[in-house]
MIDO-228949 format. One record per atom (N, C-alpha, C): residue number from 1; residue in one letter; atom name; x, y negated, z negated. Coordinates in nm, 3 decimals, always signed. Atoms other than C-alpha are relative to their C-alpha. Layout:
residues N
ATOM  nr rest atom       u       v       w
ATOM NUM    A   CA       X       Y       Z
...
***
This chain:
residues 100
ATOM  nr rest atom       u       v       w
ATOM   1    X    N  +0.045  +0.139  +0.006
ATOM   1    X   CA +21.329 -11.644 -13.229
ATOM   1    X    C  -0.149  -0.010  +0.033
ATOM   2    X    N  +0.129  -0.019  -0.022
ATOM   2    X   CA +20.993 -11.550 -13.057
ATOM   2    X    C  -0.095  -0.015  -0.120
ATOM   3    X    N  +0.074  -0.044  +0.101
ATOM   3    X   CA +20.856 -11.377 -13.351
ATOM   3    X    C  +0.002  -0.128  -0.115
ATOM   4    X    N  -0.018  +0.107  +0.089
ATOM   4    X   CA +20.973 -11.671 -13.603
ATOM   4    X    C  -0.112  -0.095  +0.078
ATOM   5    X    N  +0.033  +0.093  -0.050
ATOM   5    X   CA +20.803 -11.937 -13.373
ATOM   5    X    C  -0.152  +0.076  -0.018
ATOM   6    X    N  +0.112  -0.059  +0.051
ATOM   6    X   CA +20.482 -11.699 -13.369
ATOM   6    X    C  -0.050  +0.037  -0.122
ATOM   7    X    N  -0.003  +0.042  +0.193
ATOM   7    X   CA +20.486 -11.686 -13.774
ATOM   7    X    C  -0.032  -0.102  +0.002
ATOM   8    X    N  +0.055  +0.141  +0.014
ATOM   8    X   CA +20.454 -12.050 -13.749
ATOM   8    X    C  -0.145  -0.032  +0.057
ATOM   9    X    N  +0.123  +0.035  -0.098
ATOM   9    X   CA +20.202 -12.043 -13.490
ATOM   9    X    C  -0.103  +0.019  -0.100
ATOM  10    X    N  +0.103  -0.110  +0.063
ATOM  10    X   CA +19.963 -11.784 -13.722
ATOM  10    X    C  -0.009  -0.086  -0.102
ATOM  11    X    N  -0.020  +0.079  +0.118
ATOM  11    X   CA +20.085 -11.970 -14.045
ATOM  11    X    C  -0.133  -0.116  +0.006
ATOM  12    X    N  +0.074  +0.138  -0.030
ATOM  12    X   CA +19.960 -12.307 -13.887
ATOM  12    X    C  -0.174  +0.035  -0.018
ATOM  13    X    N  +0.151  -0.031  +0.014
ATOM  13    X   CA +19.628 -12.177 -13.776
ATOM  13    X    C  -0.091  +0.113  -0.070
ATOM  14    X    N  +0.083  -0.133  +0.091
ATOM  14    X   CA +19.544 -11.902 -14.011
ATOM  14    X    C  -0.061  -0.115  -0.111
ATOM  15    X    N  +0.110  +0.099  +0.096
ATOM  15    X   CA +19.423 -12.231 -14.215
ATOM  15    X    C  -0.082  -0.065  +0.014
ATOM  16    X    N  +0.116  -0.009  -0.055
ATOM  16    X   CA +19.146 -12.266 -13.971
ATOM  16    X    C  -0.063  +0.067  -0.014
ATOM  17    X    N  +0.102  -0.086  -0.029
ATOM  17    X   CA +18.821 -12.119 -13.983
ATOM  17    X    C  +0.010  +0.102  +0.091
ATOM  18    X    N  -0.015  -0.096  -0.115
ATOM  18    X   CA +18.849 -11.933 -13.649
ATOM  18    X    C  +0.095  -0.058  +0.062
ATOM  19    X    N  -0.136  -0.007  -0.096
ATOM  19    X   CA +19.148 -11.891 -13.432
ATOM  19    X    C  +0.000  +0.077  +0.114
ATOM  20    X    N  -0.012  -0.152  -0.132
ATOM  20    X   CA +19.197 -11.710 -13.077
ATOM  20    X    C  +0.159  -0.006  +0.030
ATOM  21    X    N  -0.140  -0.041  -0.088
ATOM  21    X   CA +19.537 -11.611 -13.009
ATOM  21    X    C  +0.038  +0.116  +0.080
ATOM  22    X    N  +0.015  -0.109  -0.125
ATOM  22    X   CA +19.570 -11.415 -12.679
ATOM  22    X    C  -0.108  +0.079  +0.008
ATOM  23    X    N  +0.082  -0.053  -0.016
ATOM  23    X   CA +19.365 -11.173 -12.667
ATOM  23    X    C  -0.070  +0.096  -0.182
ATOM  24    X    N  +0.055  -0.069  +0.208
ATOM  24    X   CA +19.301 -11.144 -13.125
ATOM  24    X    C  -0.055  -0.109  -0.018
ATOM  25    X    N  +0.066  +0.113  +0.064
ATOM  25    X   CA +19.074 -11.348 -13.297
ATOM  25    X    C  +0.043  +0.021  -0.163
ATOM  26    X    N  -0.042  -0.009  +0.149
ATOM  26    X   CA +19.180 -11.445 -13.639
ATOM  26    X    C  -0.138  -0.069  -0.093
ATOM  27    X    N  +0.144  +0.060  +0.056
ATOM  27    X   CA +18.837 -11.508 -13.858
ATOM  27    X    C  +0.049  -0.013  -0.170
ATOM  28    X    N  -0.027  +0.004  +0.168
ATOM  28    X   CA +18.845 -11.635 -14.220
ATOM  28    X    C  -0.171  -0.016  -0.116
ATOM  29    X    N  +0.085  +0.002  +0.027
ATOM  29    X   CA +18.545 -11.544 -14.443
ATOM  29    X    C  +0.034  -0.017  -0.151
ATOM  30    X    N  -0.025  +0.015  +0.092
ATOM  30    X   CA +18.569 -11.701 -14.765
ATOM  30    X    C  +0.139  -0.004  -0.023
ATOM  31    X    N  -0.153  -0.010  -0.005
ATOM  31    X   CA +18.937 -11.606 -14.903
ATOM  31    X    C  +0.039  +0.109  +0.051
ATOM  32    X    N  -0.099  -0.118  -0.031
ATOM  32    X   CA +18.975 -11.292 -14.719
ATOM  32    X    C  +0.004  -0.029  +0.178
ATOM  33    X    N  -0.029  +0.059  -0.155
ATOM  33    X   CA +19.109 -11.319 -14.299
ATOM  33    X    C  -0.035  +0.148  +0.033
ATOM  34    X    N  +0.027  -0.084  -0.109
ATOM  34    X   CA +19.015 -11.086 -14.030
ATOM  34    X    C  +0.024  -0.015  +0.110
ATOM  35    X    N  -0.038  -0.034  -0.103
ATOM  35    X   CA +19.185 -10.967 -13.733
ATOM  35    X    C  -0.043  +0.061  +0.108
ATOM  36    X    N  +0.094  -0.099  -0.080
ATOM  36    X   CA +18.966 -10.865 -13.449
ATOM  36    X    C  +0.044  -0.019  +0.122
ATOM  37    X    N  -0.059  -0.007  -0.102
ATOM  37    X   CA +19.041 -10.799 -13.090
ATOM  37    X    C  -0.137  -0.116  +0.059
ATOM  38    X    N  +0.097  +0.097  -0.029
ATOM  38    X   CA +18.846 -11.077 -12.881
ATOM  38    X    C  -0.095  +0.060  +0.125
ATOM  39    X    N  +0.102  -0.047  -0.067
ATOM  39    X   CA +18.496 -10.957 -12.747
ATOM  39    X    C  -0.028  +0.005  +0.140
ATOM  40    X    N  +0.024  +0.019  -0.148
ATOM  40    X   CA +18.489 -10.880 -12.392
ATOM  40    X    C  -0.139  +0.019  +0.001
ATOM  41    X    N  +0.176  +0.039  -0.032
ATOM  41    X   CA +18.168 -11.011 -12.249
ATOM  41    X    C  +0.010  +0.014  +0.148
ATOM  42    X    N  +0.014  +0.022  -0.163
ATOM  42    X   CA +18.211 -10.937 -11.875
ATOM  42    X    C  -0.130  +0.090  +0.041
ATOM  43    X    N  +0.116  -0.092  -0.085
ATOM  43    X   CA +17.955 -10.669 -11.833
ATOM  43    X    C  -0.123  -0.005  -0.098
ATOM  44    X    N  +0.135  -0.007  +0.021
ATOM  44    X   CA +17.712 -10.815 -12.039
ATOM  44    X    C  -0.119  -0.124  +0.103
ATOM  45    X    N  +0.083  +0.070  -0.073
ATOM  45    X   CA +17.404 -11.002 -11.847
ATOM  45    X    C  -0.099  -0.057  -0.035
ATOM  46    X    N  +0.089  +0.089  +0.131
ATOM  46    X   CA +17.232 -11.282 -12.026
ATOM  46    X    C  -0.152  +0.005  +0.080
ATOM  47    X    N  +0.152  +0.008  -0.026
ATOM  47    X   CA +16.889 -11.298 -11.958
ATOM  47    X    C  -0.081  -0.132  +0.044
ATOM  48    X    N  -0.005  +0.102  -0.013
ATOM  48    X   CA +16.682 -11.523 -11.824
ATOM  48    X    C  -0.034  -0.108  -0.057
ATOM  49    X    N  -0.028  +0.096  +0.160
ATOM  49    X   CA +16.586 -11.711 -12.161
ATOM  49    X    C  +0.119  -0.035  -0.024
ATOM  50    X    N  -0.131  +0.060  +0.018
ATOM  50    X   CA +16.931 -11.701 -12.240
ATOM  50    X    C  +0.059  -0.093  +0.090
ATOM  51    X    N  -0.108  +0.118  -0.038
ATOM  51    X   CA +17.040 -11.916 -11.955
ATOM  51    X    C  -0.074  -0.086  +0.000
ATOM  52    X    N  +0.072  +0.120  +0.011
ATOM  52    X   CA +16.736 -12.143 -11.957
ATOM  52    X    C  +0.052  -0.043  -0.160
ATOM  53    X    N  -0.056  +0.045  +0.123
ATOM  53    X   CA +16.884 -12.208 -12.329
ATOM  53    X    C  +0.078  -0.061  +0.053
ATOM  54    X    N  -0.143  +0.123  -0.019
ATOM  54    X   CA +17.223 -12.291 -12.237
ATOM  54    X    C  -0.008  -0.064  +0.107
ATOM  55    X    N  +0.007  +0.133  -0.097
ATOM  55    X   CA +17.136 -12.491 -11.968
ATOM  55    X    C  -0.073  -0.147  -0.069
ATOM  56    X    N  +0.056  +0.133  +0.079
ATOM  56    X   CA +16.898 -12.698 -12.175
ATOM  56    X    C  +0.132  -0.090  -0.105
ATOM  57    X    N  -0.072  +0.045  +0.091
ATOM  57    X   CA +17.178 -12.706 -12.441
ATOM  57    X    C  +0.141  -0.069  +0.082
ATOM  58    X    N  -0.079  +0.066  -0.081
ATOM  58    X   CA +17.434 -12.804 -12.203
ATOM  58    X    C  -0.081  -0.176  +0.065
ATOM  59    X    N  +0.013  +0.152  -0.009
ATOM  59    X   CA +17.222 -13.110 -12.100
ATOM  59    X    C  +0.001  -0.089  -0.117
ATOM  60    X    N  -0.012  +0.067  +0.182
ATOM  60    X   CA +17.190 -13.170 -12.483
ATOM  60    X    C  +0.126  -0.076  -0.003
ATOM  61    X    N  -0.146  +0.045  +0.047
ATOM  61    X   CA +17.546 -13.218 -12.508
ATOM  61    X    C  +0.062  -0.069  +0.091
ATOM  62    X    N  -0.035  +0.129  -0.087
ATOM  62    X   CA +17.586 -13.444 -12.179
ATOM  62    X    C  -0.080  -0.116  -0.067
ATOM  63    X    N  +0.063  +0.157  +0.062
ATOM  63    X   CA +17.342 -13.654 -12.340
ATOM  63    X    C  +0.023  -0.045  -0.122
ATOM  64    X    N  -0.041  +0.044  +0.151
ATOM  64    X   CA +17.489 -13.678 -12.703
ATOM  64    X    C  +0.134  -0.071  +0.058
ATOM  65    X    N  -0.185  +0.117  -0.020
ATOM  65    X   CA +17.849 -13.754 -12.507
ATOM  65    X    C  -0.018  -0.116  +0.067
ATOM  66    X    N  -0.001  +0.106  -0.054
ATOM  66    X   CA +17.672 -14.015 -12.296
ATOM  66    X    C  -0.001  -0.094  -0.105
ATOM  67    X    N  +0.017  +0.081  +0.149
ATOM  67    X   CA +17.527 -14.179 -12.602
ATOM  67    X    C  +0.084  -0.048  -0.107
ATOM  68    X    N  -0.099  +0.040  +0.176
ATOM  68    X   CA +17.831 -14.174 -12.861
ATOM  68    X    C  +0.096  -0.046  +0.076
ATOM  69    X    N  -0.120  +0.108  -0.053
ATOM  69    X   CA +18.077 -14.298 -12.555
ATOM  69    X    C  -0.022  -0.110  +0.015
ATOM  70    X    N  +0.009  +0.096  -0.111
ATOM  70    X   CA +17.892 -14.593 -12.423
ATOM  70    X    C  -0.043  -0.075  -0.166
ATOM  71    X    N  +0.038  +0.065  +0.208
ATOM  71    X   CA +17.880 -14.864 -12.772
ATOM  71    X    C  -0.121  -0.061  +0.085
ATOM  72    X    N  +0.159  +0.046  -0.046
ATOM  72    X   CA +17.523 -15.009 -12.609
ATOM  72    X    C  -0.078  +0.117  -0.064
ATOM  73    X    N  +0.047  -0.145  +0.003
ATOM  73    X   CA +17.390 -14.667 -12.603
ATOM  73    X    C  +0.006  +0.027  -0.131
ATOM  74    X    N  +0.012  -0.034  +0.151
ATOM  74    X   CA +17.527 -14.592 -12.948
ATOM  74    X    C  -0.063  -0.098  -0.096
ATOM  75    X    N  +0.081  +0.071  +0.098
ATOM  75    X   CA +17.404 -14.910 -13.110
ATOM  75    X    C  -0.104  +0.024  +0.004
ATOM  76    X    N  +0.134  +0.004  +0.000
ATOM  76    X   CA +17.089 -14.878 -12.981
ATOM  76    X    C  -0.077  +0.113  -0.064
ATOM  77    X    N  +0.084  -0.115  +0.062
ATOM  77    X   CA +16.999 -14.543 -13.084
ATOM  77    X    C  +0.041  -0.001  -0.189
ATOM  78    X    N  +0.005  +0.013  +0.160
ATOM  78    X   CA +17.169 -14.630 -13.443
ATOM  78    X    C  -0.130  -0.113  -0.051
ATOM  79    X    N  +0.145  +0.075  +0.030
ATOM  79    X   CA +16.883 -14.905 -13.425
ATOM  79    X    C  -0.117  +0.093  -0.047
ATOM  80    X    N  +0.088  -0.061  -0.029
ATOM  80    X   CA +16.666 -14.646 -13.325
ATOM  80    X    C  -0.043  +0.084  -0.128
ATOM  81    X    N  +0.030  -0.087  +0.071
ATOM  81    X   CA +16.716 -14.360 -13.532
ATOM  81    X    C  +0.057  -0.078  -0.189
ATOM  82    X    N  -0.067  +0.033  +0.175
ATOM  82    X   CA +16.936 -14.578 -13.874
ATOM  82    X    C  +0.118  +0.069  -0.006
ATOM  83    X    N  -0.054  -0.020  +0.070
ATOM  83    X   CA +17.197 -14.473 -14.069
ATOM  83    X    C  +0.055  +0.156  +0.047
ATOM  84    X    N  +0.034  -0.134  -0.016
ATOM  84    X   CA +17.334 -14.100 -13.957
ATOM  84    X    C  +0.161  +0.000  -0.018
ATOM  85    X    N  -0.136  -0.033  -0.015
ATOM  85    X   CA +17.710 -13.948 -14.024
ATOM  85    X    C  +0.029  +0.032  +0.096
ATOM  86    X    N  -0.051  -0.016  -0.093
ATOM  86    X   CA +17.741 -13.833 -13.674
ATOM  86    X    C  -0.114  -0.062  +0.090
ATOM  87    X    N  +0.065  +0.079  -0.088
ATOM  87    X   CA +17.599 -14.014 -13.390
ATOM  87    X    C  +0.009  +0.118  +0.147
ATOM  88    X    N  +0.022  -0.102  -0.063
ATOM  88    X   CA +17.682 -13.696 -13.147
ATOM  88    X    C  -0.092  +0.093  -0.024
ATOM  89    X    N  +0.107  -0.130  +0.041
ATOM  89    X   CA +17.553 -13.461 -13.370
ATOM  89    X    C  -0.171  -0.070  -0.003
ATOM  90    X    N  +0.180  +0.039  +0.068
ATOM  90    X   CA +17.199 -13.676 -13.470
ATOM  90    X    C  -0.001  -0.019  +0.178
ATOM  91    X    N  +0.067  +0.008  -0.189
ATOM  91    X   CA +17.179 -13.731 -13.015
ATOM  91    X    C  -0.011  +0.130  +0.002
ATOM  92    X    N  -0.015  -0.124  -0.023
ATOM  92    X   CA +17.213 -13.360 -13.019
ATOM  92    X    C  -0.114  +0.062  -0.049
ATOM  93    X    N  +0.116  -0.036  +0.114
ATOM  93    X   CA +16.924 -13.251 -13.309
ATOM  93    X    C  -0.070  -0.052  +0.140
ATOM  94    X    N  +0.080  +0.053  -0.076
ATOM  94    X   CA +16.725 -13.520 -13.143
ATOM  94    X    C  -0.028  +0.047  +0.201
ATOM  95    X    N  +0.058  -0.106  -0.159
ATOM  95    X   CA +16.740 -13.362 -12.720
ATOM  95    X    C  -0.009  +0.108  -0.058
ATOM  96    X    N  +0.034  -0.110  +0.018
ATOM  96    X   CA +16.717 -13.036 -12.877
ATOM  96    X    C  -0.141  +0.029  -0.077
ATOM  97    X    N  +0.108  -0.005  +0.014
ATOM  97    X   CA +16.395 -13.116 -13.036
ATOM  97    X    C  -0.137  -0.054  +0.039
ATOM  98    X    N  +0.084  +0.047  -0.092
ATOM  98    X   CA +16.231 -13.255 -12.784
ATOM  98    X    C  -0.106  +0.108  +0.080
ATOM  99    X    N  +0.118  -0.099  -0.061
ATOM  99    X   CA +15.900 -13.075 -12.591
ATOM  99    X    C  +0.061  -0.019  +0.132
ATOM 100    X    N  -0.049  +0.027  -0.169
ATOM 100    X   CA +16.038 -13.000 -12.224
ATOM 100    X    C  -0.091  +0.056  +0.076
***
């Protein structure tokens, strides 16, 4: 019954782009899928560019979720910036291309 219920599982999400199940990643490039074991990163040591990145990019993305939860916030910057299909993603562009 396991294995049946895990068929479904794979089924379901093998029609996602990327998948992690346990410790496999299921990747789909075009029409062919790939099965890879999922990248242990414990003994690598980001640098210190790399974390001044994701720290910047981490405030990026507090400030796109402040902006697209609060409807003030979001009208105003649709004033601001116009017309955009995502209002996360265009707060996001916009702190990430800012001079810090």
């Amino acid at each position: 019954m396991e294995k049946i219920l895990e068929m479904e599982f794979v089924e379901e999400n093998i029609k996602k782009k990327n998948t992690k199940m346990g410790d496999i990643v299921i990747k789909k490039y075009g029409e062919k899928t790939v099965v890879s074991k999922y990248p242990d990163m414990s003994n690598i040591v980001p640098s210190s560019s790399q974390k001044e990145k994701r720290n910047r990019f981490a405030e990026a993305v507090s400030y796109a979720k402040t902006i697209n939860s609060s409807d003030v916030l979001r009208s105003d910057f649709l004033k601001r910036v116009g017309s955009v299909k995502s209002v996360y993603q265009s707060a996001l562009k916009e702190f990430l291309q800012r001079e810090f």
